[in-house]
C-alpha positions in Angstrom: 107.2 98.7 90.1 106.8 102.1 91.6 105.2 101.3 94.7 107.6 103.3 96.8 107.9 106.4 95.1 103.9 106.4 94.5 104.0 105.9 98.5 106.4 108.7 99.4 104.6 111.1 96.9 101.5 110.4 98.7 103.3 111.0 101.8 102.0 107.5 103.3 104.0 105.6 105.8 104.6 101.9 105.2 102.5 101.3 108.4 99.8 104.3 107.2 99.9 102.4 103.9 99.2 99.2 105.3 96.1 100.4 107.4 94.9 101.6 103.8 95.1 98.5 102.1 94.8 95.7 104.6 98.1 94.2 103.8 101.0 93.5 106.5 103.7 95.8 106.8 106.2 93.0 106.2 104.1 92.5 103.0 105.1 96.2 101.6 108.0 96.9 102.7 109.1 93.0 100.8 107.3 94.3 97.7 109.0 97.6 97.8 112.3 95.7 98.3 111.7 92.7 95.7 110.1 95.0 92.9 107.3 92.5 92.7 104.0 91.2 94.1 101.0 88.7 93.1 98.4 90.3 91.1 96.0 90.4 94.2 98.4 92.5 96.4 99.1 94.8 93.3 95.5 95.5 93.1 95.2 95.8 97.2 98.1 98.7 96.4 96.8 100.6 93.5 93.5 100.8 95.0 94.7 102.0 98.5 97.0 104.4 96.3 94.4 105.5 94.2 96.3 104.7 90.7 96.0 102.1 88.0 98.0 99.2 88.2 100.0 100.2 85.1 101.2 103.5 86.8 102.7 101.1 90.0 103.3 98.2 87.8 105.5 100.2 84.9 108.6 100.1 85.4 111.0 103.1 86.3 112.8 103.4 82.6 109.1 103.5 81.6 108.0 106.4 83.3 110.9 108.7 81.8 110.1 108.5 78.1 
């Protein structure tokens, strides 16, 4: 999961990012740390980070090939 570097590139807070997407902060900063999230919070994220949810979903060794 990207979720953090998507974030940072955005140049969203954790907090900003949870104001975006109605989730907790405890809720991002746990995906950010665990790599992983329900389906419903993935779609919370891609939509508050205007991206699909197979550009935060791939996984890093994805995204350099």
């Amino acid at each position: 999961m990207r979720l953090k570097k998507i974030r940072m590139s955005k140049e969203l807070s954790v907090p900003a990012l949870s104001r975006l997407s109605g989730l907790s902060v405890r809720t991002i900063e746990e995906v950010e740390r665990r790599n992983t999230c329900s389906i419903k919070t993935a779609k919370k994220l891609a939509v508050s980070l205007a991206v699909t949810l197979d550009e935060l979903c791939a996984d890093e060794e994805d995204t350099a090939l």
